[in-house]
C-alpha positions as CSV (number, residue, x, y, z in Angstrom):
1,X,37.0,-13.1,-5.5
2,X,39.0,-11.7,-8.4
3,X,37.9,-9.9,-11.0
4,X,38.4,-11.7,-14.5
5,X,39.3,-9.1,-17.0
6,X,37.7,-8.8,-20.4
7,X,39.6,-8.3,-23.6
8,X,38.4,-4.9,-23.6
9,X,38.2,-2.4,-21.8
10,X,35.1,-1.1,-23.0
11,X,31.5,-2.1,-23.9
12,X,28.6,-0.6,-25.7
13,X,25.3,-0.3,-24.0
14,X,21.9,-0.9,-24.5
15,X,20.5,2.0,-27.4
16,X,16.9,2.1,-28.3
17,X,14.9,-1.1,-29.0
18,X,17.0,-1.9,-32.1
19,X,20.2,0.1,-32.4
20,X,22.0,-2.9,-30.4
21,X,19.4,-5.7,-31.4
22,X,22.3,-7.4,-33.0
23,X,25.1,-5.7,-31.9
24,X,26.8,-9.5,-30.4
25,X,26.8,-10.7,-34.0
26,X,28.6,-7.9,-35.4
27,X,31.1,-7.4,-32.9
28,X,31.0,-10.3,-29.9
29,X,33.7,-12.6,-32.3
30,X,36.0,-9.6,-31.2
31,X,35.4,-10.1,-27.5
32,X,33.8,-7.1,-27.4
33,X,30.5,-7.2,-24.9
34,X,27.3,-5.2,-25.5
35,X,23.9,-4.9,-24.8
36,X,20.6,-6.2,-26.6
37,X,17.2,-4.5,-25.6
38,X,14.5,-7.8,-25.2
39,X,11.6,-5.4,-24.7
40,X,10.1,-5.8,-28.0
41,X,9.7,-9.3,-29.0
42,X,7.7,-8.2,-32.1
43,X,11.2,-6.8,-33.8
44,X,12.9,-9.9,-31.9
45,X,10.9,-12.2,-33.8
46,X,11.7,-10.6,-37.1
47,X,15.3,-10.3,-36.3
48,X,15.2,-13.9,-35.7
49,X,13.5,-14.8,-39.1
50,X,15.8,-12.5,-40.6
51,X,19.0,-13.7,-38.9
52,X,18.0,-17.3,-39.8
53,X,17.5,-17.0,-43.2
54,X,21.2,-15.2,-43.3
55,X,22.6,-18.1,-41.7
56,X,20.8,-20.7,-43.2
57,X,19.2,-21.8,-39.9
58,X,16.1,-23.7,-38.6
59,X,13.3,-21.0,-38.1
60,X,9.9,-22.2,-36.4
61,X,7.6,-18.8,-36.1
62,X,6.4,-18.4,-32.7
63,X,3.0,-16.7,-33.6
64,X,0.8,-14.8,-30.6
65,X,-1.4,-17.6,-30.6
66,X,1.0,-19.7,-28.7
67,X,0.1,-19.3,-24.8
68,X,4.0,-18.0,-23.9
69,X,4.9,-16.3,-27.0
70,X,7.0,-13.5,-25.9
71,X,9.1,-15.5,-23.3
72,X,9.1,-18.3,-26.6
73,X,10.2,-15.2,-28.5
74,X,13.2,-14.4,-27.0
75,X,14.2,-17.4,-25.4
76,X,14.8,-18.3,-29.7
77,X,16.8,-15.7,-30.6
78,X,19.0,-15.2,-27.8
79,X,19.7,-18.9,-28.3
80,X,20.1,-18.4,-32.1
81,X,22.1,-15.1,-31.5
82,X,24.3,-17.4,-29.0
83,X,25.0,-20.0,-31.7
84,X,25.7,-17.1,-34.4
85,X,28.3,-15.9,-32.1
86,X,29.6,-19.2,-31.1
87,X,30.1,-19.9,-35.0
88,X,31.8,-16.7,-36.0
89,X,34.2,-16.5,-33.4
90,X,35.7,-19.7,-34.2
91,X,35.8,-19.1,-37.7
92,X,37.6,-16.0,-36.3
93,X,40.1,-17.7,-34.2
94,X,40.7,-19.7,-37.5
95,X,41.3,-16.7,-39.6
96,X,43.7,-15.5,-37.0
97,X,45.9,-18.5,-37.4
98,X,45.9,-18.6,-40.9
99,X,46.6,-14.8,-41.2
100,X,49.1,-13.0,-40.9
101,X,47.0,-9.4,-41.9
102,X,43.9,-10.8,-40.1
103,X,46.4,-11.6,-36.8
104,X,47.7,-7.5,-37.4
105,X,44.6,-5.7,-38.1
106,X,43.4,-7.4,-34.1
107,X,46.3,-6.8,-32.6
108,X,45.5,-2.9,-33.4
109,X,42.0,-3.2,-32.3
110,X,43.1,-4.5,-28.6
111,X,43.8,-2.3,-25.5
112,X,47.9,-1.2,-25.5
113,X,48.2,-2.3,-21.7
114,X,46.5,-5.7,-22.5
115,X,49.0,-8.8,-21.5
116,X,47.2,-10.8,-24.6
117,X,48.5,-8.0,-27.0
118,X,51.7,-7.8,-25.9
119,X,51.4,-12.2,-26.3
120,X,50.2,-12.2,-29.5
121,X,53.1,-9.6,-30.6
122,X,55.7,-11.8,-29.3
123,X,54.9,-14.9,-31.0
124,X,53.9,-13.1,-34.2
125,X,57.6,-11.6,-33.9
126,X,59.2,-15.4,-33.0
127,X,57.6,-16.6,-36.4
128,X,58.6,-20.1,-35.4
129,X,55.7,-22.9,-35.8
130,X,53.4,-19.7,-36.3
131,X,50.1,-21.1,-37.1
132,X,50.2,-23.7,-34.1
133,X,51.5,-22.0,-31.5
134,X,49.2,-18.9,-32.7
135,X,46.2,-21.6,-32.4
136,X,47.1,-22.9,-29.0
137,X,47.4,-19.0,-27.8
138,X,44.1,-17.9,-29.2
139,X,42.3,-20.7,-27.8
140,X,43.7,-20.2,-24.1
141,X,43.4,-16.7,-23.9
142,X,40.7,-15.5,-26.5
143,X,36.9,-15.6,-25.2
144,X,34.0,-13.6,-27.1
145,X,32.3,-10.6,-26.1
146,X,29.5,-10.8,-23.7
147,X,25.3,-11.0,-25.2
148,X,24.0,-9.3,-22.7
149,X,20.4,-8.5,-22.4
150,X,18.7,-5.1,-21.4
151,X,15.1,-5.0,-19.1
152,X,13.7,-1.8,-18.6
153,X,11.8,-2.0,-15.4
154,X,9.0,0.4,-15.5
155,X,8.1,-1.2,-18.9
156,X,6.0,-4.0,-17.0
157,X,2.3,-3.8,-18.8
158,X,-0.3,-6.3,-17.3
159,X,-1.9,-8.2,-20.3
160,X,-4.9,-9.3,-21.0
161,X,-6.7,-12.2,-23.6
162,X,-9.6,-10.2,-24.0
163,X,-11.5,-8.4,-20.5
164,X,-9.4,-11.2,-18.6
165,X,-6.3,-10.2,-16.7
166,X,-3.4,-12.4,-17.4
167,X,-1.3,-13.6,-14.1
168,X,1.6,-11.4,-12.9
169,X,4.1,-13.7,-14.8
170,X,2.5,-12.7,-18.1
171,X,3.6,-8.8,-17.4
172,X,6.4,-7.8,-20.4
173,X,9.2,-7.2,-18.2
174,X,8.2,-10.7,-16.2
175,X,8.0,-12.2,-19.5
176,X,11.2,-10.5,-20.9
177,X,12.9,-11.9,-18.0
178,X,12.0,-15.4,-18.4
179,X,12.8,-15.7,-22.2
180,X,16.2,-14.6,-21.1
181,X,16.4,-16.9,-18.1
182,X,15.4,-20.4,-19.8
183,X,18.1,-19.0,-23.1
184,X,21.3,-20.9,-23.2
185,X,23.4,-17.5,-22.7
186,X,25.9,-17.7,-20.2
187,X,26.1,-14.1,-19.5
188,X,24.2,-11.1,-17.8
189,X,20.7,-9.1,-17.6
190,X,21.1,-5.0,-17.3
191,X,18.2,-3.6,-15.0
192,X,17.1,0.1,-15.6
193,X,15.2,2.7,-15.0
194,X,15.2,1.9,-10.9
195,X,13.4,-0.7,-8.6
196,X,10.6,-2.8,-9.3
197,X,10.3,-4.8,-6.5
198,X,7.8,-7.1,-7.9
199,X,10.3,-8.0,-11.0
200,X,12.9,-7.9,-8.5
201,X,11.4,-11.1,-6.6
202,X,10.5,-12.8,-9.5
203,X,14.7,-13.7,-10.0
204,X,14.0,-16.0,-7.2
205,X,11.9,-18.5,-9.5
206,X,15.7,-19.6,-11.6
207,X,18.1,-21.2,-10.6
208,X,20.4,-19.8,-13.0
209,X,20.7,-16.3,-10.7
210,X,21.9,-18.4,-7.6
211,X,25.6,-19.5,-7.1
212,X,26.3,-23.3,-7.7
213,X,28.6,-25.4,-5.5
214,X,31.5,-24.4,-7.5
215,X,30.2,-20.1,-6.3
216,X,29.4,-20.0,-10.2
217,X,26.6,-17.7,-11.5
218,X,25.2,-19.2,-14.7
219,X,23.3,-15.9,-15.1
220,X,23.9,-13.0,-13.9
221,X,22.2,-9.2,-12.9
222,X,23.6,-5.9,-13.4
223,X,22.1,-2.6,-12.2
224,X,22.4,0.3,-14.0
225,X,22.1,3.3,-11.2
226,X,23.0,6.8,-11.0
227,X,24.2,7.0,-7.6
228,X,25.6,5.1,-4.6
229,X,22.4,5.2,-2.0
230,X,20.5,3.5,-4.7
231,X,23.1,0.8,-5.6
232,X,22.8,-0.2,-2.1
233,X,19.2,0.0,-1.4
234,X,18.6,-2.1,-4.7
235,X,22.0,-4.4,-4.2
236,X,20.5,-5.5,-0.7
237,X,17.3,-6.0,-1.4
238,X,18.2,-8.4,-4.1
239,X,20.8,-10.0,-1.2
240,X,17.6,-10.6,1.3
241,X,16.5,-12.8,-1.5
242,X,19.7,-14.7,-2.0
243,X,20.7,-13.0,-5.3
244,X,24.1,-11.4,-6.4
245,X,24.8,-8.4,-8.0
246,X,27.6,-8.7,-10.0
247,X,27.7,-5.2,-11.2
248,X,27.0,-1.9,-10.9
249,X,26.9,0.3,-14.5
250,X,26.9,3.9,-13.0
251,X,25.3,6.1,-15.8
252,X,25.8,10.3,-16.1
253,X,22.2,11.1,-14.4
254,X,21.3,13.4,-17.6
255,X,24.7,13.3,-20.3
256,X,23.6,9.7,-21.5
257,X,21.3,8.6,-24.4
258,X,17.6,7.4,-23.6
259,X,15.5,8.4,-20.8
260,X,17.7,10.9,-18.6
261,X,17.4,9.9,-14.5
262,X,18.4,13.5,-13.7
263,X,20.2,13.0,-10.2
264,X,19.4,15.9,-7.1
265,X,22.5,17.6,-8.2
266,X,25.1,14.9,-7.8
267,X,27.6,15.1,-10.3
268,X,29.6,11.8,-11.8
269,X,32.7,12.6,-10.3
270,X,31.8,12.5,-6.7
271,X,29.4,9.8,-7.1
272,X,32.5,7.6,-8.8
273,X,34.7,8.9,-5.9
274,X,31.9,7.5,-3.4
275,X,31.9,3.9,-4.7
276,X,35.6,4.0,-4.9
277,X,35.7,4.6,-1.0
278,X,32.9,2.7,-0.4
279,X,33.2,-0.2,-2.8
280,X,34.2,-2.8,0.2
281,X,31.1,-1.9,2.2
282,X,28.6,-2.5,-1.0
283,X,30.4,-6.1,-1.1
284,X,30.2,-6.7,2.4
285,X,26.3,-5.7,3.3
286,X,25.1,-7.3,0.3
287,X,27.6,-10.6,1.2
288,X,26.2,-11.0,4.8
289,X,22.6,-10.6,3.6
290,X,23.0,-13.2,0.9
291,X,24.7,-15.8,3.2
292,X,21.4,-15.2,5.6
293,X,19.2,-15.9,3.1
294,X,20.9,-18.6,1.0
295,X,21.3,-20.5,4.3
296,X,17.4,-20.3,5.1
297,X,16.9,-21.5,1.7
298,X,19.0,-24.5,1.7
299,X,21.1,-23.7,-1.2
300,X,25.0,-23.6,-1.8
301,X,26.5,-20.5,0.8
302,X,29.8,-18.9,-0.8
303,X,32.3,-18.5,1.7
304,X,34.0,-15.4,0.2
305,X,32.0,-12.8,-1.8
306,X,30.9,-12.9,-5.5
307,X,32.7,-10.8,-7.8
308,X,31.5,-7.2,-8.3
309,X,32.6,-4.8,-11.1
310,X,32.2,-1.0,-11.2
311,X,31.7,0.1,-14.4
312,X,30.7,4.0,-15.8
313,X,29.0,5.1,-19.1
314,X,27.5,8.7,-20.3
315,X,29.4,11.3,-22.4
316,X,32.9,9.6,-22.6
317,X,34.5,10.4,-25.9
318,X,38.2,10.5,-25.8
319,X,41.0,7.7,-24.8
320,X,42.3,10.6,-22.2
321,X,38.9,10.8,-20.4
322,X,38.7,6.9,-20.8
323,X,41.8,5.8,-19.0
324,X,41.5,8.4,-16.4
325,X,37.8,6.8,-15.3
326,X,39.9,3.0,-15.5
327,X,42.9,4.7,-13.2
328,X,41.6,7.2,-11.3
329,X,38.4,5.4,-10.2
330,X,39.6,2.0,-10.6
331,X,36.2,0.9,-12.9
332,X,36.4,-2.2,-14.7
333,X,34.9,-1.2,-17.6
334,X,33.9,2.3,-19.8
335,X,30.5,2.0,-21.8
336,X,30.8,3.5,-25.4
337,X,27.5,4.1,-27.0
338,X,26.5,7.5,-28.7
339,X,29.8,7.2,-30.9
340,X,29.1,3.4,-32.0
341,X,25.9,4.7,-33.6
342,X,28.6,6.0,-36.6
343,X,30.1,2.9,-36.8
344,X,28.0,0.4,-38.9
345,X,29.9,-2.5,-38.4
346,X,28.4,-2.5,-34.7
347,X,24.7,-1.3,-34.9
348,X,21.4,-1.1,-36.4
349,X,20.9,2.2,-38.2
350,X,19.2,3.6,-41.1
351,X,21.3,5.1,-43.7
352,X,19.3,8.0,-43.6
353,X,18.9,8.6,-39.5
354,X,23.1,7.6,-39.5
355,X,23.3,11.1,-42.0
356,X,21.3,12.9,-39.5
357,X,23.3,11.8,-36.8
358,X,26.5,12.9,-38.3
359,X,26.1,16.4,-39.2
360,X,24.5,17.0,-35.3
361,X,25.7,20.1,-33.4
362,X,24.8,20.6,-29.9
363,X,21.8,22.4,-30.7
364,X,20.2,20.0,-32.9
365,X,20.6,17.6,-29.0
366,X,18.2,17.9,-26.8
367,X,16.3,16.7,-23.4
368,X,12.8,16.2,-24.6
369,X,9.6,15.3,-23.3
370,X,8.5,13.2,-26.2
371,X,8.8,9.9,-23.8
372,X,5.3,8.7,-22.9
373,X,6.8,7.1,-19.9
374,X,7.4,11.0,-18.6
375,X,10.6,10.9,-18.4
376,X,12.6,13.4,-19.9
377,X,14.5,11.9,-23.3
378,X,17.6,12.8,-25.4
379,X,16.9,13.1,-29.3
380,X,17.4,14.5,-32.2
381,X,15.9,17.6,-33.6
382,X,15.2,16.5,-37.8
383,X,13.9,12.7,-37.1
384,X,11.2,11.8,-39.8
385,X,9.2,10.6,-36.7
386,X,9.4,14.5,-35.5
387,X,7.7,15.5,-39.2
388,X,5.3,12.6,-39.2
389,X,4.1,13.8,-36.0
390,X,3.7,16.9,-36.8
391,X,1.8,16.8,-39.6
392,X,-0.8,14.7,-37.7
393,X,-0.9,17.6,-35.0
394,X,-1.3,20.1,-38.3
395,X,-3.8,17.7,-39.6
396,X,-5.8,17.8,-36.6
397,X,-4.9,14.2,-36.0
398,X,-3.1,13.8,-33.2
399,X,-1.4,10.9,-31.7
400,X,-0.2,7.2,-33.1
401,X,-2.6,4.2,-33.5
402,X,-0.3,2.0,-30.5
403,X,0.2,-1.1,-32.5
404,X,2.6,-2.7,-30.0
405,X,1.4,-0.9,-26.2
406,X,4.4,-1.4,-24.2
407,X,4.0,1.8,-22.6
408,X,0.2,1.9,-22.3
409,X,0.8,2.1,-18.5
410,X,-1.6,5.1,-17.6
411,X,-4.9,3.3,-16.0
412,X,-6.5,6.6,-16.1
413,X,-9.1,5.1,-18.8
414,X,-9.3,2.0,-17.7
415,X,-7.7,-1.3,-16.3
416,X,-6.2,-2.4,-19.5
417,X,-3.8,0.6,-19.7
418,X,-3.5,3.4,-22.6
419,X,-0.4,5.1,-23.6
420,X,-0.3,9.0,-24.2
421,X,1.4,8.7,-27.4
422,X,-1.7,7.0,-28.8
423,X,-4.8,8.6,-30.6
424,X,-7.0,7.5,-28.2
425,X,-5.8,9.4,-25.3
426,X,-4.8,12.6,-26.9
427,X,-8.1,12.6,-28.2
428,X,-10.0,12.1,-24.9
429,X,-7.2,14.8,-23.5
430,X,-8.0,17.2,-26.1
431,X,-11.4,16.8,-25.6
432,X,-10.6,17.6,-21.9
433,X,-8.8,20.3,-22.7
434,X,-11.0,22.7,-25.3
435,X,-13.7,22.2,-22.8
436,X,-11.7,24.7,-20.7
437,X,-10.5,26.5,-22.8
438,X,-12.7,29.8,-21.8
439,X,-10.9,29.5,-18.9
440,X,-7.7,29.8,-20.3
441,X,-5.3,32.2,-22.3
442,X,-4.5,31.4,-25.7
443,X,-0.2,31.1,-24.4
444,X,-2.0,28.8,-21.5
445,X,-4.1,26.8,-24.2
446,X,-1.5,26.2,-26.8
447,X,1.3,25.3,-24.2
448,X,-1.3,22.7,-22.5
449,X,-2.4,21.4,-26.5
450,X,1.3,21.3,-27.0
451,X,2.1,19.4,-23.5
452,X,-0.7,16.3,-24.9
453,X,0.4,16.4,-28.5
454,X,4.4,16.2,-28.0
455,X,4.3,12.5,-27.0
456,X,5.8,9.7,-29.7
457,X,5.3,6.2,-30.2
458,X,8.7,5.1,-28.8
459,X,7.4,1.8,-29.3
460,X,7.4,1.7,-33.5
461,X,9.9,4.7,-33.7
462,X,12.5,3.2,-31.7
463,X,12.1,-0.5,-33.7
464,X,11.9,1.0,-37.5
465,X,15.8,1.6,-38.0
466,X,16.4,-2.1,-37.8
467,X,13.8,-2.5,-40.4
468,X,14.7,0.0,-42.4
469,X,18.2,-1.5,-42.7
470,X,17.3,-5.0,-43.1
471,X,14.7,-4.1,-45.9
472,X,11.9,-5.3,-43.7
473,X,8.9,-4.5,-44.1
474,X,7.2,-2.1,-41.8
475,X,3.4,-2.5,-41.6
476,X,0.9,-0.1,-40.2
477,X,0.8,4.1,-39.5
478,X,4.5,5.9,-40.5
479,X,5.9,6.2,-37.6
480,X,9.0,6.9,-38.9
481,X,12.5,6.9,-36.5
482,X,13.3,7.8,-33.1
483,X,16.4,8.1,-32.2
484,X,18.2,8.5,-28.7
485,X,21.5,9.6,-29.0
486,X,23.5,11.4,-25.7
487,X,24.8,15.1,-25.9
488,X,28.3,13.8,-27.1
489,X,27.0,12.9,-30.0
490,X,27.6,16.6,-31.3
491,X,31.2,16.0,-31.3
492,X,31.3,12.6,-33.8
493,X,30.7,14.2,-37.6
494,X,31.2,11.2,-39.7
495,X,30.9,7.6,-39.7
496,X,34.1,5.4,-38.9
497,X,34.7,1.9,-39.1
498,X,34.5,-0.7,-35.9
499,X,38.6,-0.7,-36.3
500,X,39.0,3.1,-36.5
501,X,36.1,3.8,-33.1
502,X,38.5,1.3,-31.1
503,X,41.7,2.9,-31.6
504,X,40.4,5.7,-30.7
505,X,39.2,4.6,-27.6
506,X,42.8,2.8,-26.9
507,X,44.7,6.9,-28.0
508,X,46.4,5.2,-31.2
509,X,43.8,7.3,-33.7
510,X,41.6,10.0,-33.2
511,X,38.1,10.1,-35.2
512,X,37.6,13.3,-33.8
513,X,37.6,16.3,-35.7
514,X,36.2,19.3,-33.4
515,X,39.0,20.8,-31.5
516,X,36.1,22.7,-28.8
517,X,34.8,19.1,-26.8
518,X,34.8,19.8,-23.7
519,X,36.1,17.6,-20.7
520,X,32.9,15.0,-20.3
521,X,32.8,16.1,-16.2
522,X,32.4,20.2,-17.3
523,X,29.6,19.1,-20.4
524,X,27.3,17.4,-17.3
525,X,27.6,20.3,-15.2
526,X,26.6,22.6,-17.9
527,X,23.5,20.5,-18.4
528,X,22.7,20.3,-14.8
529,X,23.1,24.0,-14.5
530,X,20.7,24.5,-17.5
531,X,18.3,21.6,-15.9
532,X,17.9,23.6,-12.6
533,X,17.3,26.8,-14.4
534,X,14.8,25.5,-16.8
535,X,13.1,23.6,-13.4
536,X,13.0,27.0,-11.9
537,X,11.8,29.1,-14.8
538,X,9.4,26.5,-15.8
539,X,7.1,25.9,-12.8
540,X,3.7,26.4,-13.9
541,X,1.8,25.5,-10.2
542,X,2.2,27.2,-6.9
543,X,5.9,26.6,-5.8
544,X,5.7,24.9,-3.0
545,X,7.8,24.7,0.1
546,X,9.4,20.9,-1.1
547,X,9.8,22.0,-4.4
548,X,12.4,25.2,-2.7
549,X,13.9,22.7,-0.3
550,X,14.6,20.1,-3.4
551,X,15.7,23.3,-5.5
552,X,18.4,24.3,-2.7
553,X,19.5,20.4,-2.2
554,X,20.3,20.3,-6.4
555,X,21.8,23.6,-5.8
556,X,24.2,22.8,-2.6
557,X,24.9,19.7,-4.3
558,X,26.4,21.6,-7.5
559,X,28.0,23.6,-5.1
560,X,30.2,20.9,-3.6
561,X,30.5,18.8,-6.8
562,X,32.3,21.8,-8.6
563,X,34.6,22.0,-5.5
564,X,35.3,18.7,-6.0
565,X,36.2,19.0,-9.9
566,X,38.8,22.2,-8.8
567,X,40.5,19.9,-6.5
568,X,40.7,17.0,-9.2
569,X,41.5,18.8,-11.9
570,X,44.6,20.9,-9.9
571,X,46.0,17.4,-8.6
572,X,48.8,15.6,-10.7
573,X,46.4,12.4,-11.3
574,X,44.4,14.1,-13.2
575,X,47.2,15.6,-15.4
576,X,45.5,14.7,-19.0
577,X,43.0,17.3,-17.9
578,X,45.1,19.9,-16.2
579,X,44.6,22.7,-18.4
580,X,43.3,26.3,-17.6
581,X,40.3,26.0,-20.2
582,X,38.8,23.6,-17.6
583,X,39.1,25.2,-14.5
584,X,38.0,28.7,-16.1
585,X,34.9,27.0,-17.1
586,X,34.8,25.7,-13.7
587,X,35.0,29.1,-12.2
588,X,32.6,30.6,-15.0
589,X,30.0,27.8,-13.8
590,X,30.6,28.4,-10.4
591,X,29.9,31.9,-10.8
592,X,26.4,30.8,-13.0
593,X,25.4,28.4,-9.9
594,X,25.7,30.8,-7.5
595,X,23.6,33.8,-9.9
596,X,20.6,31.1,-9.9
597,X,18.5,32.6,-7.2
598,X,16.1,29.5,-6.1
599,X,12.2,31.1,-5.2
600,X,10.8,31.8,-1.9
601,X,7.7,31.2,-0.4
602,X,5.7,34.1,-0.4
603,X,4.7,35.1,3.1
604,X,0.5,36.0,3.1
């Protein structure tokens, strides 16, 4: 099958629980595609009152009385936010027609190798019957940007209505899934954070994620992995049950925003380079398998493969790195996000985090362990969740009062799940812990307090920025804001308008205005160099003889992916980056790599 290309070449992915909660209104009329979260249906119903009332819309409040709610939840606002977007973009193909300035400004805003740009130009330039033949044009060949819809595996809770365990359907991500499938969107759900098998099989219960007789997918999945064993272990699986993926977003395994999925070592270079080679033998395995089981199923059996699309995202931030990953690895698409969350026009921030956010330097970015799911996590050093926090850890009272328990997942309490952000378990933990505390040294005590007390309610911080900007009103403990930004985010100092990010993206502006970025391949080296270190330095058990041979693994895999990089970056397609500051760095790295001298086990 073909791949259908997009307006743009780009799309911005899922940030946070709110930063792109409404991203498709502000910017889907453009045909640009990005990502809403549908974890947290508390801030979905809001956003749906809210959006309502600034529309002058219906609004029926879907209360957690009613026996579905959180499916009911999002199944209403993604269907309002696809009528929203319906609406504007055809007031926006309108505008076009009328004017002339309107017709200009979007011209700039589209890619310069795009065939409808070079259209639009030539019939702007004929002048003759303007309006109509501009009408005709737009509605042939202009389509809105995706509203596609984020599910975070591992955040699958079981619920319960009081001491009694709700059925497996009733888990959030289950839930999550369902609002999304019985919505009206025509369009795709992102899967991250890795397998879950038991969400995984739950697909099978629509419809809407199995071809029709015309090989159409009404809905369809995308997989966000970091490398290529994983996209095929997860593609077939789904293909054993008769379901396509239709894409694979490969994401930088630690130079992204969020929850970092730190890779053994493999670099994004090589692991692009390996689905380029190998992007016919993902299509075929999962092709053969799907036949199989559509056929024992009795449904519709494509002849030919689905469409699949390769796209990349994590630490891009020039048009030069951007084309290169479209050429060079032949991706159908570059996710944007870090640099959107200085363009207003396109997310949900606070004024105040948005300030923060611009005067960042690398030092102020960092891989945290603030993530109750215990997974490391990019921030931002200055949040007012990071003061609020700590002042309940000076204040001797520790830990959040877990209002919305989407990651109360640790059943070491109990059944119904606790999360170790909240007061409850920090307290038990403390308890724990000053009960040994003869036993330790005050460096051992304070680093263990400090290990219990670090964790923040993602949940609230994550949502408030969306309140914040909407003048909602937040209810409960200050929380604050958490925010998730990737490492590039050091090198965007000021906020820009949608316009201005695009062209930058396209090479016709730059809003950057740091002349010391490095190339986005060397930056994720450099923080997989300091990751293995600080893994090394910061072992506080016996080292053990898996933990050398993993050690040695990340370290022969740095090896090879910095071999690769000299090679790329001395060959004439990669010319943009064919500069001696690179491969010096290159050759300063290699030099680090092999002065990181991995333990042995003693011998007794």
């Amino acid at each position: 099958m073909t791949t259908t290309k997009p307006l743009h070449t780009f799309h911005i992915p899922v940030m946070g629980l709110a930063y792109t909660i409404d991203s498709p209104i502000r910017v889907a009329k453009y045909g640009i595609s990005s990502v809403i979260s549908i974890i947290d249906d508390d801030l979905i119903e809001k956003m749906n009152a809210f959006y309502s009332e600034k529309f002058s819309l219906p609004y029926q409040e879907i209360s957690q009385k009613m026996h579905d709610y959180r499916a009911e939840r999002i199944t209403s606002y993604l269907n309002l936010v696809d009528k929203i977007v319906k609406d504007k973009f055809e007031s926006f193909k309108n505008e076009l027609a009328e004017s002339k300035l309107a017709l200009e400004n979007y011209i700039a805003m589209l890619p310069n190798k795009s065939e409808i740009k070079k259209g639009l130009q030539n019939l702007m330039d004929d002048g003759i019957a303007f309006k109509e033949n501009i009408k005709n044009y737009l509605e042939n060949n202009l389509s809105a940007g995706e509203i596609d819809v984020n599910i975070m595996t591992k955040i699958d809770k079981d619920n319960f209505i009081k001491d009694e365990q709700l059925p497996v359907a009733f888990n959030d991500a289950h839930a999550s899934l369902r609002g999304f499938a019985n919505s009206n969107l025509t369009s795709s759900v992102v899967l991250s954070a890795g397998m879950n098998p038991r969400l995984y099989s739950y697909f099978e219960n629509f419809d809407v994620f199995f071809p029709d007789n015309n090989n159409t997918l009404k809905k369809k999945i995308i997989l966000k992995v970091s490398d290529f064993r994983s996209a095929m272990i997860q593609g077939n699986f789904l293909a054993k049950k008769g379901l396509w993926v239709s894409e694979y977003r490969i994401e930088s395994g630690l130079n992204c925003g969020g929850h970092a999925f730190a890779t053994d070592g493999y670099l994004l270079g090589p692991i692009l380079e390996e689905f380029k080679q190998k992007k016919e033998q993902l299509i075929q395995s999962a092709h053969d398998l799907m036949v199989k089981a559509l056929a024992q199923k009795g449904m519709h059996v494509p002849e030919q493969p689905l469409e699949l699309k390769i796209t990349v995202q994590g630490g891009v931030g020039t048009a030069e790195e951007h084309d290169f990953l479209l050429d060079y690895y032949d991706v159908d698409s570059v996710g944007w996000g870090s640099p959107f969350l200085l363009v207003p026009e396109a997310t949900s921030v606070d004024e105040a985090t948005r300030k923060l956010l611009a005067k960042a330097k690398e030092e102020d970015l960092y891989l945290s362990h603030i993530s109750p799911l215990g997974i490391p996590f990019n921030t931002l050093r200055g949040t007012t969740n990071e003061h609020l926090k700590q002042k309940r850890i000076h204040d001797n009272n520790a830990g959040s009062s877990c209002p919305k328990k989407f990651l109360a997942l640790s059943k070491e309490y109990g059944a119904k799940g606790i999360c170790s952000a909240s007061k409850k378990f920090q307290d038990l933990k403390l308890e724990e812990l000053d009960s040994k505390k003869d036993t330790l040294t005050a460096e051992m005590f304070e680093n263990a307090k400090n290990k219990i007390t670090e964790k923040s309610c993602l949940c609230v911080g994550l949502a408030n920025a969306s309140y914040l900007e909407n003048d909602i009103k937040i209810k409960g403990q200050a929380q604050g804001v958490v925010i998730c930004p990737g490492p590039n985010m050091a090198y965007f100092d000021h906020e820009v308008s949608l316009s201005e990010m695009v062209q930058h993206i396209y090479g016709n502006i730059s809003v950057l205005t740091v002349t010391n970025r490095p190339n986005m391949f060397v930056k994720e080296l450099k923080m997989y160099l300091d990751y293995l270190k600080n893994e090394i330095a910061t072992v506080s058990a016996e080292i053990t003889a898996p933990q050398i041979k993993k050690w040695n693994l990340f370290k022969n895999n740095l090896a090879e992916g910095i071999a690769y990089y000299q090679s790329l970056f001395s060959s004439s397609d990669a010319a943009e980056n064919k500069n001696q500051n690179t491969q010096s760095l290159l050759h300063f790295y290699k030099e680090e790599l092999f002065g990181i001298k991995i333990p042995e086990l003693e011998l007794m």
